[in-house]
PyMOL Python script that loads the backbone (N, CA, C, O; Angstrom):
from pymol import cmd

cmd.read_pdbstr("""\
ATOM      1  N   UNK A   1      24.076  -3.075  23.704  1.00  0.00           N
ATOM      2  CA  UNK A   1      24.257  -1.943  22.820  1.00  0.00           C
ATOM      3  C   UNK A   1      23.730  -2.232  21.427  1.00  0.00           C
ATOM      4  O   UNK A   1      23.462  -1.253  20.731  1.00  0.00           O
ATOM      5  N   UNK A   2      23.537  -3.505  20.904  1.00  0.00           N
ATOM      6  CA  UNK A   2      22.859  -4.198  19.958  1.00  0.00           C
ATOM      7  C   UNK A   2      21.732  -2.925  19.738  1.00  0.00           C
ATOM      8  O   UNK A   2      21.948  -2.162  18.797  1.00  0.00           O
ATOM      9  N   UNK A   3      20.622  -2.712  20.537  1.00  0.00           N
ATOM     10  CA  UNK A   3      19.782  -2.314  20.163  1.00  0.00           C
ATOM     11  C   UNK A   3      19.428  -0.597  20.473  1.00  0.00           C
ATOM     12  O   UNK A   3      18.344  -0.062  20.705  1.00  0.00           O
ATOM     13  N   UNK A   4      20.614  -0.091  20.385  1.00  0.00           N
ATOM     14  CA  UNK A   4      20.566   1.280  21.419  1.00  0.00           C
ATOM     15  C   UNK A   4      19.206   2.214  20.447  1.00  0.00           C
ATOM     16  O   UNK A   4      18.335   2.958  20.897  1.00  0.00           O
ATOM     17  N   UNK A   5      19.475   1.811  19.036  1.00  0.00           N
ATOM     18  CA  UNK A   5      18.905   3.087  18.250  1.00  0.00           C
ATOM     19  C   UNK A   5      17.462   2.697  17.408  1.00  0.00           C
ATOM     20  O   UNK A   5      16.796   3.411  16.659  1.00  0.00           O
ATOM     21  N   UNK A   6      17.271   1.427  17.787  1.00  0.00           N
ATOM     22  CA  UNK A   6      16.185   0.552  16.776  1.00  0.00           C
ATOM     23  C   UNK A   6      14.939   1.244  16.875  1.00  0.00           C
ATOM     24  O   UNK A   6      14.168   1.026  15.940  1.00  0.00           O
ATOM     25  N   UNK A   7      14.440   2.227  18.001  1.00  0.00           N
ATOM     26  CA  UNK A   7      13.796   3.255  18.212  1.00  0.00           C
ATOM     27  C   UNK A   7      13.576   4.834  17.691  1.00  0.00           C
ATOM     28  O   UNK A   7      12.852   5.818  17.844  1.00  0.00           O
ATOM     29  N   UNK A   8      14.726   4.343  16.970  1.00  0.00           N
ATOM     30  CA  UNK A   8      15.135   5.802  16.353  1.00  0.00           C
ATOM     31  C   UNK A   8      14.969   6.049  14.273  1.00  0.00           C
ATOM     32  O   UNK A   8      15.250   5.176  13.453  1.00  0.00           O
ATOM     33  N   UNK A   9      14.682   6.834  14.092  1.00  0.00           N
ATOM     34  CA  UNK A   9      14.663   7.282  12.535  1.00  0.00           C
ATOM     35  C   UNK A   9      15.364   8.421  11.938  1.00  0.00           C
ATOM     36  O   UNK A   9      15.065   9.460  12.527  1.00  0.00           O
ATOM     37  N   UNK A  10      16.124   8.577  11.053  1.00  0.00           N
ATOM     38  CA  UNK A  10      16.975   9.364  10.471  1.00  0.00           C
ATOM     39  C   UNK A  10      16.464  10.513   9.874  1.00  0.00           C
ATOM     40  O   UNK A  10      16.498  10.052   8.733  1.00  0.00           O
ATOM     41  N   UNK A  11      16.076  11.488   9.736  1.00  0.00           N
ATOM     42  CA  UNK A  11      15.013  12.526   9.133  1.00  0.00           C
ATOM     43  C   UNK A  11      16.223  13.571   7.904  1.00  0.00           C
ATOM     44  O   UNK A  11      17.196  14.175   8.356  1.00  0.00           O
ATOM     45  N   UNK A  12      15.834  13.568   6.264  1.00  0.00           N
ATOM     46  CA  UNK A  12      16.757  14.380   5.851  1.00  0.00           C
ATOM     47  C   UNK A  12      15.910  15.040   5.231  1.00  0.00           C
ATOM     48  O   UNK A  12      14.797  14.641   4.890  1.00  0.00           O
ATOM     49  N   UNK A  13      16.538  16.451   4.981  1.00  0.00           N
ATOM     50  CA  UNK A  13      16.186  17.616   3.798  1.00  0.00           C
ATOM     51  C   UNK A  13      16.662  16.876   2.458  1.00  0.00           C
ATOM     52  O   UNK A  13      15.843  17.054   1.557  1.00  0.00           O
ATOM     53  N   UNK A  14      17.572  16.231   2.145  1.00  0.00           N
ATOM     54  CA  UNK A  14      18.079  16.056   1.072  1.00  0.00           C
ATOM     55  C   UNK A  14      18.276  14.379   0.841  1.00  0.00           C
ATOM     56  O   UNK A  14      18.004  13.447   1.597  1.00  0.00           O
ATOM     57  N   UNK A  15      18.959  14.395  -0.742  1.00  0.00           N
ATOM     58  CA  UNK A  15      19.194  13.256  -1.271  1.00  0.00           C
ATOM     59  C   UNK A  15      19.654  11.797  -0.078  1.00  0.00           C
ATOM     60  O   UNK A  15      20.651  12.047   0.599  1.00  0.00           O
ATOM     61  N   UNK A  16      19.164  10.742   0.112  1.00  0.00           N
ATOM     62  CA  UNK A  16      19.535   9.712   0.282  1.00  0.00           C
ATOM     63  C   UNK A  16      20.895   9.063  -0.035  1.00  0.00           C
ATOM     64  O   UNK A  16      20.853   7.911  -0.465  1.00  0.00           O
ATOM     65  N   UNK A  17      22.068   9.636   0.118  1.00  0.00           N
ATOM     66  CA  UNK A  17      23.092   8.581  -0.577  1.00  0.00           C
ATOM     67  C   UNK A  17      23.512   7.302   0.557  1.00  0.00           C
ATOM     68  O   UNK A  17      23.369   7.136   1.768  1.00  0.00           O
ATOM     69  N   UNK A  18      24.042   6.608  -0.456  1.00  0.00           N
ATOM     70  CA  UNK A  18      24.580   4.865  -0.212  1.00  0.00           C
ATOM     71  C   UNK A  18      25.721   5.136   1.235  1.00  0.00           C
ATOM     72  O   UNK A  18      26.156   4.291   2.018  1.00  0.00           O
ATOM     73  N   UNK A  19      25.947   6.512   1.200  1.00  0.00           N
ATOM     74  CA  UNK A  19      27.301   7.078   2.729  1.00  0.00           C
ATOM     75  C   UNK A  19      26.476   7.084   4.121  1.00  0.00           C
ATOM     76  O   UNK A  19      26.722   6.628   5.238  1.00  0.00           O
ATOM     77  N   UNK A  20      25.199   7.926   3.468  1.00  0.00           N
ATOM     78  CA  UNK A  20      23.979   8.082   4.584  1.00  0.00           C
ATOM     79  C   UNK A  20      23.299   6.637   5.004  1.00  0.00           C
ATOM     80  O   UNK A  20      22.893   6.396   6.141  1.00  0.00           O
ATOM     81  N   UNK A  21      23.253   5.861   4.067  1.00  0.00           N
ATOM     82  CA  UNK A  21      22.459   4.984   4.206  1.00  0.00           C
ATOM     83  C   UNK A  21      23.212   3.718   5.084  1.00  0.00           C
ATOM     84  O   UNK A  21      22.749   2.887   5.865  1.00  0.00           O
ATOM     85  N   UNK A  22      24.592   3.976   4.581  1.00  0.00           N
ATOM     86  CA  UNK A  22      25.723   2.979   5.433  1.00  0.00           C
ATOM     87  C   UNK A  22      25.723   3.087   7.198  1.00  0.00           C
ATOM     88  O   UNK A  22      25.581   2.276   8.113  1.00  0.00           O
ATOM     89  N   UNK A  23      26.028   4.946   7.067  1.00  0.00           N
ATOM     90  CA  UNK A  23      26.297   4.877   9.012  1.00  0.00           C
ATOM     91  C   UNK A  23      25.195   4.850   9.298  1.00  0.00           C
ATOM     92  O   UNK A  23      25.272   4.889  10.526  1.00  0.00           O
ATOM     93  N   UNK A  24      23.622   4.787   8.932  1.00  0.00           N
ATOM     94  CA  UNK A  24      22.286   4.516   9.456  1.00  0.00           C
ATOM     95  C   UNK A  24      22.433   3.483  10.007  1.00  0.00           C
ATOM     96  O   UNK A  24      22.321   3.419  11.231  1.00  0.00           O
ATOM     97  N   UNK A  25      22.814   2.056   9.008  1.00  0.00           N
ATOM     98  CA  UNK A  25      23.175   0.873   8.998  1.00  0.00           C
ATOM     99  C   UNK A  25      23.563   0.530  10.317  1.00  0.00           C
ATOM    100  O   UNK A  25      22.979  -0.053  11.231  1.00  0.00           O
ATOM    101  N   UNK A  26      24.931   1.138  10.171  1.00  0.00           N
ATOM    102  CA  UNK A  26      26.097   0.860  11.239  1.00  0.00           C
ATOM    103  C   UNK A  26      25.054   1.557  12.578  1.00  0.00           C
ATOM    104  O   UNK A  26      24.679   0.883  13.538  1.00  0.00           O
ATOM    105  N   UNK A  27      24.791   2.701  12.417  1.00  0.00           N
ATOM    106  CA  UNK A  27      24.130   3.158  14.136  1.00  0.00           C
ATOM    107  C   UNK A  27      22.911   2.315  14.200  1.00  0.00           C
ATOM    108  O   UNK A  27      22.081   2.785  14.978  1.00  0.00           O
ATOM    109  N   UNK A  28      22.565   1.265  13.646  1.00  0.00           N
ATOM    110  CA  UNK A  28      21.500   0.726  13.959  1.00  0.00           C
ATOM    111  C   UNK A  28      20.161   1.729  13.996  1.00  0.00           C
ATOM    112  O   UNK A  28      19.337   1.637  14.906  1.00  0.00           O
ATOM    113  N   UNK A  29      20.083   2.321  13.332  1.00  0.00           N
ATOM    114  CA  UNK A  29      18.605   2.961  12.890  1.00  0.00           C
ATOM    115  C   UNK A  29      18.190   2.640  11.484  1.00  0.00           C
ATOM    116  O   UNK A  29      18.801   2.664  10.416  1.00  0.00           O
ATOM    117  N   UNK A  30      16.748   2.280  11.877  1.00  0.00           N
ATOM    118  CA  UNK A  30      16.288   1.529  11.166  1.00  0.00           C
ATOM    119  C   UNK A  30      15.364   1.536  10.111  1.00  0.00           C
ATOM    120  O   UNK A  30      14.848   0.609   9.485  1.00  0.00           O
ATOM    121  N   UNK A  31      15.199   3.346   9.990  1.00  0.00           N
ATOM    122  CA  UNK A  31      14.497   4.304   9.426  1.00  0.00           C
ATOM    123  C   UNK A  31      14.872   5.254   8.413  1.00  0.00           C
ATOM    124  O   UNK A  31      15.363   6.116   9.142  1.00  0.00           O
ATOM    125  N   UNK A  32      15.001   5.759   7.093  1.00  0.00           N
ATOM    126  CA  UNK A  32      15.772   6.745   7.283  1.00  0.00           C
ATOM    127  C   UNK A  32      14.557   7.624   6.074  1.00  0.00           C
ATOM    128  O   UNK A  32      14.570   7.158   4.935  1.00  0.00           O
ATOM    129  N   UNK A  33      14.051   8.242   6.209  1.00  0.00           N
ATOM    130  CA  UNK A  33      13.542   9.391   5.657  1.00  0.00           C
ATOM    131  C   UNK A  33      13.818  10.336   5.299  1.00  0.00           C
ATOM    132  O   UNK A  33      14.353  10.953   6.219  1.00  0.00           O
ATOM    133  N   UNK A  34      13.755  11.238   3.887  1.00  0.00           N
ATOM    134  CA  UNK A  34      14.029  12.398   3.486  1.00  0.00           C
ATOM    135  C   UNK A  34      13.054  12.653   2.564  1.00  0.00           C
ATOM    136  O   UNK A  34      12.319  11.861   1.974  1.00  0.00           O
ATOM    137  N   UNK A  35      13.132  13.943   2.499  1.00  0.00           N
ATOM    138  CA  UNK A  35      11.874  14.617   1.522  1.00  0.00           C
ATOM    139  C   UNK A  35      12.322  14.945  -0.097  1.00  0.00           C
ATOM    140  O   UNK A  35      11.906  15.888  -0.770  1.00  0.00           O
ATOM    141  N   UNK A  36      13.065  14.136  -0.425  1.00  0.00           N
ATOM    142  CA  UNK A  36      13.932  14.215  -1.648  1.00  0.00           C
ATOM    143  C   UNK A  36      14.130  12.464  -1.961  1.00  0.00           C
ATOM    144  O   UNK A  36      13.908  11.633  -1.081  1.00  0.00           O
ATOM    145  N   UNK A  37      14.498  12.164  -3.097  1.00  0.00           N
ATOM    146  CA  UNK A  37      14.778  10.643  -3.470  1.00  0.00           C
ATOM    147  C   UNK A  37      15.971   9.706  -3.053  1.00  0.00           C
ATOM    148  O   UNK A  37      16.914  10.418  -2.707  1.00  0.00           O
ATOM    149  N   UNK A  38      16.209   8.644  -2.980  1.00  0.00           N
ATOM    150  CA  UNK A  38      17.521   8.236  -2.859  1.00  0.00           C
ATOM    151  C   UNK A  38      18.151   7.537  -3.626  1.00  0.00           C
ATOM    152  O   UNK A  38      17.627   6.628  -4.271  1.00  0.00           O
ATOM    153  N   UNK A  39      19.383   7.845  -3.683  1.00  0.00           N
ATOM    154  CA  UNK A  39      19.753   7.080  -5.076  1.00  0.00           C
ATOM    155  C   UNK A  39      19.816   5.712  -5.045  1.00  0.00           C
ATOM    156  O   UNK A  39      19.370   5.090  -4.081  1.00  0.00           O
ATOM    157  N   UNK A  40      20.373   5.109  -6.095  1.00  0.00           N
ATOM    158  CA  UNK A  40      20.047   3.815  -6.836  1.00  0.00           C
ATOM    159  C   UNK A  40      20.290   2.493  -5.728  1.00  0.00           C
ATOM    160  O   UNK A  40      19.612   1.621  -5.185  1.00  0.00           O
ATOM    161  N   UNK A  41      21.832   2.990  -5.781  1.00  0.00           N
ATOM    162  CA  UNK A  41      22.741   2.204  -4.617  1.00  0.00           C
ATOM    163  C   UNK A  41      22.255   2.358  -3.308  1.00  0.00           C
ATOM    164  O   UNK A  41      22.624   1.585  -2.424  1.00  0.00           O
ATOM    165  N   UNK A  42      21.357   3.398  -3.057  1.00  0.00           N
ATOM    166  CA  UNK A  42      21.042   3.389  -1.544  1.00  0.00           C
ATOM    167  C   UNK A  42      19.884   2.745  -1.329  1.00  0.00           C
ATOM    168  O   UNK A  42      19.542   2.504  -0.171  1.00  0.00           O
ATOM    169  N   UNK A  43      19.058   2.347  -2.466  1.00  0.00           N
ATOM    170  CA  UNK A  43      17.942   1.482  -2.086  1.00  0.00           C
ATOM    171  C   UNK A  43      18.175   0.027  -2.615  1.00  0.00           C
ATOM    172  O   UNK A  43      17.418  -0.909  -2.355  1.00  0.00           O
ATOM    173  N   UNK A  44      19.522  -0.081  -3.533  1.00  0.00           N
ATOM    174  CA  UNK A  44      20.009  -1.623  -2.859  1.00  0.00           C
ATOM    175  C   UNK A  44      20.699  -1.947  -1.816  1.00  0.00           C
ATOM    176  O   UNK A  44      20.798  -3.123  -1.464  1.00  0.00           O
ATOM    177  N   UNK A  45      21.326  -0.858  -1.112  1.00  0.00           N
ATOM    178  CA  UNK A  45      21.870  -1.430   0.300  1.00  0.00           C
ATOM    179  C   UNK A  45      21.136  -1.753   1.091  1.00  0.00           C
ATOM    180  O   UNK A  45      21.173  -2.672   1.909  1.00  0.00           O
ATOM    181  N   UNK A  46      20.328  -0.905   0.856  1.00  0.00           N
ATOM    182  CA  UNK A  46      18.560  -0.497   1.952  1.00  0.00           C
ATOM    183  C   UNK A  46      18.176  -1.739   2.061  1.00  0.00           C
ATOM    184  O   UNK A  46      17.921  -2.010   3.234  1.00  0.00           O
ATOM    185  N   UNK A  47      17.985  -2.849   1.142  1.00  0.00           N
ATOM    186  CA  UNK A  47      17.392  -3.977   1.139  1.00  0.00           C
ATOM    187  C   UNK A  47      18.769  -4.845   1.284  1.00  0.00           C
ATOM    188  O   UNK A  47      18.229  -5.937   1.463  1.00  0.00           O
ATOM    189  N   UNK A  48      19.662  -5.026   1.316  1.00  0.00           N
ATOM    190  CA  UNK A  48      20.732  -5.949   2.260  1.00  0.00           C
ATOM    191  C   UNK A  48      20.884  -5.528   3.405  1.00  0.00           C
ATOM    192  O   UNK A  48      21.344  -6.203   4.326  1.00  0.00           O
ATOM    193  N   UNK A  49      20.491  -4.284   3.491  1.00  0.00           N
ATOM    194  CA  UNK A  49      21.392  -3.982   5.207  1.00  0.00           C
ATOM    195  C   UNK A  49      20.242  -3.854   5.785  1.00  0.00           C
ATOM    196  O   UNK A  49      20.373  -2.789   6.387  1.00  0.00           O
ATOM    197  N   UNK A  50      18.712  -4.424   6.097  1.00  0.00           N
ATOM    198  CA  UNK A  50      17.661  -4.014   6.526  1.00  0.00           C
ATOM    199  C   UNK A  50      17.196  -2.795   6.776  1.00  0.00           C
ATOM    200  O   UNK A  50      16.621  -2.483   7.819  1.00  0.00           O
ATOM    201  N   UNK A  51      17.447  -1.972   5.735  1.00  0.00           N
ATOM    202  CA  UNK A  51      16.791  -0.601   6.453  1.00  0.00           C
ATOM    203  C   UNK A  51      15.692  -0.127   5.803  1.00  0.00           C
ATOM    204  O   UNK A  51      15.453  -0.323   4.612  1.00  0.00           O
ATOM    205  N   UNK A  52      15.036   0.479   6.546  1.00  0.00           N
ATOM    206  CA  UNK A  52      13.860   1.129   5.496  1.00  0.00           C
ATOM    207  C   UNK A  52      13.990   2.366   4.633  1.00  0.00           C
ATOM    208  O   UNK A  52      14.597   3.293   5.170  1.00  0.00           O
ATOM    209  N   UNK A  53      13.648   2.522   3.690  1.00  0.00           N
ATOM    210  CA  UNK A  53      14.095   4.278   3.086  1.00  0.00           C
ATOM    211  C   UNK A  53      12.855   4.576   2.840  1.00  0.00           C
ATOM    212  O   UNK A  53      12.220   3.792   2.135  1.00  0.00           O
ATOM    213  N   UNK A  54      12.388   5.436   3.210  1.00  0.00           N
ATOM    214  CA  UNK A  54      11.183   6.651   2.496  1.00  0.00           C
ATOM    215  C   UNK A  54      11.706   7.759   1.781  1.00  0.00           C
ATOM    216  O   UNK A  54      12.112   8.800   2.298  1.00  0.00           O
ATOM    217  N   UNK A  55      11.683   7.517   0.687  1.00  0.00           N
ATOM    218  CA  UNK A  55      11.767   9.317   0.060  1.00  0.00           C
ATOM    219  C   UNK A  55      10.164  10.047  -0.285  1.00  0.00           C
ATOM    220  O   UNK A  55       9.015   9.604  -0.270  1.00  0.00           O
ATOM    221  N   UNK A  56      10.656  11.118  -0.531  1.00  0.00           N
ATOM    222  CA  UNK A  56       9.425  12.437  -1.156  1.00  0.00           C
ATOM    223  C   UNK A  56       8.277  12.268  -0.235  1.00  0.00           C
ATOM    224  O   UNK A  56       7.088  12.014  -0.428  1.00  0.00           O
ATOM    225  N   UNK A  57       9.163  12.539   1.082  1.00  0.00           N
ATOM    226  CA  UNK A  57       7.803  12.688   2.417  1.00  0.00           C
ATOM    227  C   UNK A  57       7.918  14.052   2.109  1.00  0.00           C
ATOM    228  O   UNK A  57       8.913  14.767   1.991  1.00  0.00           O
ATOM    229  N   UNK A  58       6.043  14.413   1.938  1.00  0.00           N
ATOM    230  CA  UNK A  58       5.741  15.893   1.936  1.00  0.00           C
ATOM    231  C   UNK A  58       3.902  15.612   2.478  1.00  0.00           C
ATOM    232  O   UNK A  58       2.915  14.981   2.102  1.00  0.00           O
ATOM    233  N   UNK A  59       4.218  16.329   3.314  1.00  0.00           N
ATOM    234  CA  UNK A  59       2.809  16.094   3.958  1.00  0.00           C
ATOM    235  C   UNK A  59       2.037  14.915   4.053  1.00  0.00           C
ATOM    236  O   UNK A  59       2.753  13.958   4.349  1.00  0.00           O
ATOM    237  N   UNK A  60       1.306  14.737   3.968  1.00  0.00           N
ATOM    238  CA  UNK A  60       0.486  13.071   4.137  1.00  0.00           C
ATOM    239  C   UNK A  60       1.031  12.097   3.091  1.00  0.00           C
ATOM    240  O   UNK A  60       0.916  10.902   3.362  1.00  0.00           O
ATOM    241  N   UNK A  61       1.539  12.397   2.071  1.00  0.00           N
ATOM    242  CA  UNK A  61       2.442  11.315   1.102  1.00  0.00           C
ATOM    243  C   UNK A  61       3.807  11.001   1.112  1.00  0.00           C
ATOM    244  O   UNK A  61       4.619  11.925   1.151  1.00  0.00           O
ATOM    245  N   UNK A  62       4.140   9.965   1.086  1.00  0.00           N
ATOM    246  CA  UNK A  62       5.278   9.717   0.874  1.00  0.00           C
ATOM    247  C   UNK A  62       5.619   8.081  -0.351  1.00  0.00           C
ATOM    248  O   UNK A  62       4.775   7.442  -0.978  1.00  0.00           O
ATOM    249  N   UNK A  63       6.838   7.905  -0.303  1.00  0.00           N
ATOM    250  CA  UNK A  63       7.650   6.759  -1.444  1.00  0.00           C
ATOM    251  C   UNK A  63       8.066   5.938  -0.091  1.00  0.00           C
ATOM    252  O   UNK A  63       8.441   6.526   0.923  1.00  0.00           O
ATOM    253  N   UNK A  64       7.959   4.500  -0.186  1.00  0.00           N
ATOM    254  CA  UNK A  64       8.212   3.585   0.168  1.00  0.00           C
ATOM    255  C   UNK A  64       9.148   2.614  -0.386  1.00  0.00           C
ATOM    256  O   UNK A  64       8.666   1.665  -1.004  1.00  0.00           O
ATOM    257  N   UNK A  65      10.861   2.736  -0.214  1.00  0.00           N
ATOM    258  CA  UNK A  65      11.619   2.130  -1.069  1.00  0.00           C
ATOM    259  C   UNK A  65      11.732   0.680  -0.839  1.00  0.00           C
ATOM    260  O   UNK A  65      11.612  -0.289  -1.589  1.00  0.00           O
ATOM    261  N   UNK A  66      12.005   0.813   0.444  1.00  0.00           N
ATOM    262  CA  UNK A  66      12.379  -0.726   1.095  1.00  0.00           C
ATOM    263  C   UNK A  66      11.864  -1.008   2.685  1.00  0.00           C
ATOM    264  O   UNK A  66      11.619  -0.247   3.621  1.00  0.00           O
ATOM    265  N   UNK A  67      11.818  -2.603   2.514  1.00  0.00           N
ATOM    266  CA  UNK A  67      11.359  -3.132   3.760  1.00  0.00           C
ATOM    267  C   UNK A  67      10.120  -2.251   4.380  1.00  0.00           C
ATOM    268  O   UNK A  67      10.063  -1.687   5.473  1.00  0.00           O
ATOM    269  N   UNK A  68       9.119  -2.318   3.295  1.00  0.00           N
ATOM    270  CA  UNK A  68       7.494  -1.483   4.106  1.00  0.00           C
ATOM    271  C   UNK A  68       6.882  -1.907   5.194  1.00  0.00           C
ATOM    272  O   UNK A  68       6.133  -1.307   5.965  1.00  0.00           O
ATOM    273  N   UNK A  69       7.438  -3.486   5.187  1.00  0.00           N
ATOM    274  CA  UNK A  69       6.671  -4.340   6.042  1.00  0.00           C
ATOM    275  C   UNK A  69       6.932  -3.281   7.457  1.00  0.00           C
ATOM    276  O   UNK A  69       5.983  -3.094   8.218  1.00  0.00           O
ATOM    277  N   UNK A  70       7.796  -2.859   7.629  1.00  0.00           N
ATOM    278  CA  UNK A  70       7.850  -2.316   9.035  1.00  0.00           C
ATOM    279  C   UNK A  70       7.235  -1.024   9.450  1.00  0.00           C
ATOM    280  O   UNK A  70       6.964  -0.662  10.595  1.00  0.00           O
ATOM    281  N   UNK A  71       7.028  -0.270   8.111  1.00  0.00           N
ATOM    282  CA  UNK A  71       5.861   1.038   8.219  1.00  0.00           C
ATOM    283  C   UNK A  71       4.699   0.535   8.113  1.00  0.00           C
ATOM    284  O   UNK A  71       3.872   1.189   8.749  1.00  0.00           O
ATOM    285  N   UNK A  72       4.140  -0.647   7.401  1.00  0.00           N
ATOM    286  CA  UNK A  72       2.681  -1.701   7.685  1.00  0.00           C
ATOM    287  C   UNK A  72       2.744  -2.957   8.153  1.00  0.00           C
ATOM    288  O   UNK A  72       2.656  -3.887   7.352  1.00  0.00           O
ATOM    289  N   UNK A  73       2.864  -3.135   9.168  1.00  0.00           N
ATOM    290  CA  UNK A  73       2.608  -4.659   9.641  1.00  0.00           C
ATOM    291  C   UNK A  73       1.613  -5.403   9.536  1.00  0.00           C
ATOM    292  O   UNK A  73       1.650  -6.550   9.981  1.00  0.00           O
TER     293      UNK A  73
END
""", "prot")
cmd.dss("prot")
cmd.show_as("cartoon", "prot")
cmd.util.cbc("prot")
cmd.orient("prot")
């Protein structure tokens, strides 16, 4: 069950918070994207709890908060 969701990415309309960014954590997804920014605390958890955050995905651009290595290998 370790790995049920590592396949999976979080998709939001809105703000990134450190609540969202926690049960990502916890469900083991390893992605979490929204088309809006995330706050402060959620892109230092982002980088202790391995997750990646993208904010201000809008068409071909987006923000790369944490852990890119896994959107560019």
């Amino acid at each position: 069950m370790l790995g049920i969701n590592r396949d999976k990415c979080l998709l939001l309309s809105g703000r990134v918070s450190s609540e969202i960014l926690i049960k990502a954590a916890r469900s083991n997804i390893p992605v979490v994207v929204s088309r809006a920014a995330p706050t402060q605390l959620a892109v230092e958890l982002s980088n202790q709890l391995g997750v990646t955050v993208i904010g201000f995905a809008r068409g071909l651009q987006l923000s790369i908060y944490s852990h890119a290595e896994r959107i560019f290998p």
